[in-house]
C-alpha positions as CSV (number, residue, x, y, z in Angstrom):
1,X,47.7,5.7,26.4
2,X,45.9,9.2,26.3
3,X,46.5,8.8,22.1
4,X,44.5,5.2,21.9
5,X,41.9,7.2,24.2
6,X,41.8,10.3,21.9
7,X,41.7,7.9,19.0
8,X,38.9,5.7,19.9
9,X,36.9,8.7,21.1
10,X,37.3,10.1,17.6
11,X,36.5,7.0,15.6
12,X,33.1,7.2,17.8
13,X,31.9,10.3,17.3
14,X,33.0,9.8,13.4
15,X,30.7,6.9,13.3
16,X,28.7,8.2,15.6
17,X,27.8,11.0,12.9
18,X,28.0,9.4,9.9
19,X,25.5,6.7,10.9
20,X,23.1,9.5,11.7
21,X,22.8,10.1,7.7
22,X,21.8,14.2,8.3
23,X,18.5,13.3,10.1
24,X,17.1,15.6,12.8
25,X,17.3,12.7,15.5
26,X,15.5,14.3,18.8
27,X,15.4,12.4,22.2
28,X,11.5,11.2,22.7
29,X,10.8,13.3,25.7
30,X,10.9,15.9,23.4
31,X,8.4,14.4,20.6
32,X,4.4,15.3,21.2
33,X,3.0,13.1,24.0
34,X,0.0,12.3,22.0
35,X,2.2,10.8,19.1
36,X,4.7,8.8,21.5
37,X,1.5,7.4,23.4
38,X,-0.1,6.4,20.2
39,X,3.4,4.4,19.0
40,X,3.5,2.6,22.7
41,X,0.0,1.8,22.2
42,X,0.0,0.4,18.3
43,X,3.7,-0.9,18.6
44,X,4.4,-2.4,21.6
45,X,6.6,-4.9,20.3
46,X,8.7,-2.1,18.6
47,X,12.9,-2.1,19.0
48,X,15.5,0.4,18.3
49,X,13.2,3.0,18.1
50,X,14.3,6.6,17.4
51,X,12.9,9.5,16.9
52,X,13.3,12.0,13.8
53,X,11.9,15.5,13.5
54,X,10.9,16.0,10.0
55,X,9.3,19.7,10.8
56,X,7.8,21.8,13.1
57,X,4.7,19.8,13.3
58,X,5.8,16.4,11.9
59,X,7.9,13.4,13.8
60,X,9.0,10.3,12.7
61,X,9.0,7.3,14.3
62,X,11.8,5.2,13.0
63,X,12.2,1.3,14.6
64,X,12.3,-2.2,13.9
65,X,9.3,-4.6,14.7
66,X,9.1,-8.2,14.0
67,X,12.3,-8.2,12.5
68,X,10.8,-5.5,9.5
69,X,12.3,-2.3,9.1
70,X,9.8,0.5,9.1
71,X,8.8,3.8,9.8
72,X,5.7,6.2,11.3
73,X,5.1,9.9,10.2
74,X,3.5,11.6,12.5
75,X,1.5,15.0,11.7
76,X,-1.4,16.8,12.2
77,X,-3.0,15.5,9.1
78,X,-2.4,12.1,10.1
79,X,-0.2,9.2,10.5
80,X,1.8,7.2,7.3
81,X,3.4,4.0,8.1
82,X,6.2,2.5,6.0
83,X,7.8,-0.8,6.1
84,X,11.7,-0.5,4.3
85,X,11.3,-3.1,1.8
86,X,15.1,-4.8,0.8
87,X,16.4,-4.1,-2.5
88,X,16.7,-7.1,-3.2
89,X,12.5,-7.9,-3.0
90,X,11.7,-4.7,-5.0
91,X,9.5,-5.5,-8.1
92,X,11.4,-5.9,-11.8
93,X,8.7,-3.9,-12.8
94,X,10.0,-0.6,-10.5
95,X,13.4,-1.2,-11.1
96,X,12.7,-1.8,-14.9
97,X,10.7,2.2,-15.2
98,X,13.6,3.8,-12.9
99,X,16.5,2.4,-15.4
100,X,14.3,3.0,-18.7
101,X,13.4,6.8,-17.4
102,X,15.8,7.7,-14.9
103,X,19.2,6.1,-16.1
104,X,21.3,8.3,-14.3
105,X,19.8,8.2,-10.9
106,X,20.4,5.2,-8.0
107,X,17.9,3.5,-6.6
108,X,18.3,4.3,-2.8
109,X,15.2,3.5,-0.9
110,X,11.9,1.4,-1.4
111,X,9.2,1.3,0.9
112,X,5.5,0.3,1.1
113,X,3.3,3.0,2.4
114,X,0.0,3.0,3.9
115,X,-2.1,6.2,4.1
116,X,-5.7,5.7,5.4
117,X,-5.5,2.4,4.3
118,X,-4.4,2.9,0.8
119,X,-0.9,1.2,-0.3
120,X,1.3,2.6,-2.5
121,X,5.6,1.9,-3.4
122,X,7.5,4.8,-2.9
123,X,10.9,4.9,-4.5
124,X,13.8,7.5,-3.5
125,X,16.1,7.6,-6.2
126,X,19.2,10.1,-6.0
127,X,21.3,11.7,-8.9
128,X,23.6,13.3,-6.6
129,X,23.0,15.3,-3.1
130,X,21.2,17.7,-4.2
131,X,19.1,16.1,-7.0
132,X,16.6,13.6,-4.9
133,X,13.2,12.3,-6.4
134,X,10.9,10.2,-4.4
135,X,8.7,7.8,-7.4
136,X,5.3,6.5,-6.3
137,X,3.8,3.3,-7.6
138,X,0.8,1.3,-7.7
139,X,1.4,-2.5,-5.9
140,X,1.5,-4.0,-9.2
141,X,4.4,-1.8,-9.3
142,X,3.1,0.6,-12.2
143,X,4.2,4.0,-12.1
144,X,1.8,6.7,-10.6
145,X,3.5,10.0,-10.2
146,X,6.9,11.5,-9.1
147,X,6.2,13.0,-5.3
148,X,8.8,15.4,-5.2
């Protein structure tokens, strides 16, 4: 009995970690009042909501509202909200420039941001652990610039 126990606790704290994907989760007590007050107060509909510190002055938001995946960055130069958009839904036209000029890299990511009102496609592609890019395009799905 004290094996199946041992065993179960183990398979929890494996998924447990591995679902967790190396992010800096941090319990919301612990996230800036004014940024927590401002989520409650834009997103009151929000579910599953976590919280992710990016760096010392940056937090973000990461839940699940009207069935849409998305996230809020928090920092003191303001706030960028993202909604996860499925792989599935992304534009031929950003999938097309990725496999034409990045061949070797996976697609991981897309997500529509909006930064004082101006929307943009982000694109995280990934050649290995180490070798991330994040790929910015226009709505119309053109390419813009390569972020980092």
């Amino acid at each position: 009995m004290e094996k199946i126990i041992f065993l179960i606790s183990l398979v929890a704290i494996l998924v447990s970690c591995s679902t967790t994907k190396n992010r800096n989760l941090v319990n919301e007590k612990d996230v800036p009042a004014r940024y927590v007050n401002d989520f409650k107060k834009n997103r009151p509909n929000a579910q599953k909501s976590s919280w992710e510190k990016v760096d010392s002055l940056s937090y973000k938001a990461i839940f699940t509202d009207n069935n849409n995946q998305m996230q809020i960055l928090y920092s003191k130069t303001g706030t960028q909200t993202s909604w996860i958009v499925p792989l599935q839904y992304v534009p031929s036209a950003i999938t097309d420039y990725i496999t034409k000029n990045y061949p070797s890299y996976k697609l991981q990511e897309v997500s529509i941001s909006d930064v004082k009102n101006k929307k943009v496609y982000n694109a995280v592609i990934k050649l290995n652990k180490k070798e991330v890019k994040t790929l910015e395009f226009d709505l119309n799905g053109e390419f813009k610039s390569e972020v980092r």
